[in-house]
C-alpha positions in Angstrom: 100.5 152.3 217.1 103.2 154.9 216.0 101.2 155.2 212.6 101.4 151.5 211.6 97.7 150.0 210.6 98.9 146.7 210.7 98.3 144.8 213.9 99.1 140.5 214.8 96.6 138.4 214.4 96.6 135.1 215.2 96.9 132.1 212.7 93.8 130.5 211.4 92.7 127.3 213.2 93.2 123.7 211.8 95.1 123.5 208.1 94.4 126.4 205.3 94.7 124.9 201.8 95.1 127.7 199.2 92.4 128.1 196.8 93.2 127.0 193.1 92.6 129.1 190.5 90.8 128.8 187.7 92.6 129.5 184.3 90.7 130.6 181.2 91.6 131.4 177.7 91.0 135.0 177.1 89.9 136.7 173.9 92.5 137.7 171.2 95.8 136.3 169.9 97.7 137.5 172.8 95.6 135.2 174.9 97.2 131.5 174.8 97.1 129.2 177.4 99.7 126.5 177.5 100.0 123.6 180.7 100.2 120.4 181.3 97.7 118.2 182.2 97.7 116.3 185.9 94.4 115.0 185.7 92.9 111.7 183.9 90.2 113.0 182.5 88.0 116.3 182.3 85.6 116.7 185.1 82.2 118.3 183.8 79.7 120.2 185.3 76.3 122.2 184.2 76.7 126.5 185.3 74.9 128.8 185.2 77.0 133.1 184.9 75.5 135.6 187.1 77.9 137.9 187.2 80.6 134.6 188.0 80.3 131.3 186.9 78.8 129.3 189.6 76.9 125.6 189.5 73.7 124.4 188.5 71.9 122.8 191.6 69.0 121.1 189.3 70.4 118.3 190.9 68.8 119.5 194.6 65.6 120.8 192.6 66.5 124.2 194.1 68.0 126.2 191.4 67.1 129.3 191.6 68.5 130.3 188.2 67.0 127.5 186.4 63.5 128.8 188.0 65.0 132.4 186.8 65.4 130.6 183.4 68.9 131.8 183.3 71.2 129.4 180.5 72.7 126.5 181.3 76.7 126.0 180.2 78.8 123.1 180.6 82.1 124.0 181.3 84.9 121.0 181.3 87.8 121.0 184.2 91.4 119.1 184.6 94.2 119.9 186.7 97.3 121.5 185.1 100.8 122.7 185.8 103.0 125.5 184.0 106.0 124.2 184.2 107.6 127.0 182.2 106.3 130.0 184.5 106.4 127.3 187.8 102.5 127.8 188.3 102.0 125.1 191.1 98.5 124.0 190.1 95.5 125.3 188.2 91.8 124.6 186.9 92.2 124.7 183.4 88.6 125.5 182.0 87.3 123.9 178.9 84.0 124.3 176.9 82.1 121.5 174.8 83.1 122.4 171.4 87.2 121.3 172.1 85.3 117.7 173.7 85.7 115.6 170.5 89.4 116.5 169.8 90.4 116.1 173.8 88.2 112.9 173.1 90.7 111.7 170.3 93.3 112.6 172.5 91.7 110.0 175.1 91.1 107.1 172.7 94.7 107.4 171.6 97.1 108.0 174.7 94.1 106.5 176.9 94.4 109.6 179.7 94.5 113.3 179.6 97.7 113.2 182.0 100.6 113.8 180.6 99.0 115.9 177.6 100.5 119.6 176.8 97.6 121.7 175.8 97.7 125.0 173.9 94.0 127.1 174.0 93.2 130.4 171.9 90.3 131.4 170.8 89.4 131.3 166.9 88.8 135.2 166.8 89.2 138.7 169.1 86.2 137.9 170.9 85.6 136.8 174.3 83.1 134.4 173.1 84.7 132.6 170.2 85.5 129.2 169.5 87.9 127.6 172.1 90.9 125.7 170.3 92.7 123.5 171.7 95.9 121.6 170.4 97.1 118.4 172.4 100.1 116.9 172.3 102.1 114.4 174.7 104.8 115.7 176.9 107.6 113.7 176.2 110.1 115.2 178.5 108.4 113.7 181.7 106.2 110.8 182.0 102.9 110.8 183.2 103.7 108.4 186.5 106.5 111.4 187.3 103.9 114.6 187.0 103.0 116.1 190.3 99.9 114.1 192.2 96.5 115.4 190.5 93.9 117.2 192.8 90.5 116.6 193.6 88.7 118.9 191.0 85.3 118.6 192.6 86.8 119.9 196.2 88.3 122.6 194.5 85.5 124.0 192.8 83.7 123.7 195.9 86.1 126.0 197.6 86.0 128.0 194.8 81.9 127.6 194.2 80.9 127.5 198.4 80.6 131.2 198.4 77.7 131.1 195.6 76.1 128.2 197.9 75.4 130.4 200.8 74.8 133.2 198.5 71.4 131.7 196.7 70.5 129.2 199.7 69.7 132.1 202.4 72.8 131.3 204.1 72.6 127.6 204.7 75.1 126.9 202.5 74.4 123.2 201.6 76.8 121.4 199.8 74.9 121.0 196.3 75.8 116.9 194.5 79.0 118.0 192.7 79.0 114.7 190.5 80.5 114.6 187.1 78.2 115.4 184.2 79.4 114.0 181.3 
């Protein structure tokens, strides 16, 4: 190996998406989120946080957190783009207390896509208010933004590994249906 660790492999079988990642507004003033929205509308879903954030199966009637009587958040996702820093594509995480002002946005402009969002959080604190500012994004329209993707199969990538974790392995793909 004349000292060099790194050996060929072969590539992986059939097509490998890249997972998405899931964007968050931080704590503190230096902590702003900015994107653009792709998607229509914000996809909801009931978690639970051990440790991650992961889903609520009380859908199957087999969640182990619930029995562990472990909180239940909803968290809010859309697809997003940074066109300024050229981030392809993103989960942009929201939580309910920014719903009625992105709901405003909705009844005005009648979509989400096309919206440029700003987040920060009211105070230092990693659990502060979420604020979010909405405005449209006049440069391009929405029929010209990059394709939306399919939040629920992305949090699945993103969520399978919790699956297997709390199902002994079987990894059975829990009802990811929008709860609104």
């Amino acid at each position: 190996m004349n000292g060099n660790p790194l050996s060929p492999t072969p590539p992986p079988d059939g097509p490998v998406r890249p997972s998405v990642p899931i964007v968050r507004c931080g704590p503190g003033s230096q902590y702003r989120v900015r994107a653009l929205v792709l998607s229509e509308e914000v996809h909801g879903f009931n978690t639970h946080y051990s440790g991650r954030t992961v889903p609520c199966l009380d859908s199957t009637g087999e969640c182990e957190l619930c029995e562990q009587r472990r909180a239940i958040r909803w968290l809010g996702y859309v697809h997003a783009t940074d066109p300024i820093h050229r981030v392809k594509r993103f989960l942009l995480e929201f939580t309910p207390g920014v719903m009625p002002d992105i709901q405003r946005y909705v009844d005005q402009y009648r979509t989400l896509r096309g919206a440029w969002v700003e987040l920060t959080r009211a105070k230092a604190h990693p659990t502060s208010r979420l604020v979010v500012n909405l405005v449209p994004f006049r440069e391009c329209p929405p029929g010209e933004l990059p394709v939306a993707g399919d939040v629920r199969q992305d949090l699945w990538r993103i969520w399978s590994g919790s699956f297997s974790e709390r199902k002994d392995g079987d990894g059975d793909r829990p009802d990811l249906s929008v709860v609104a």
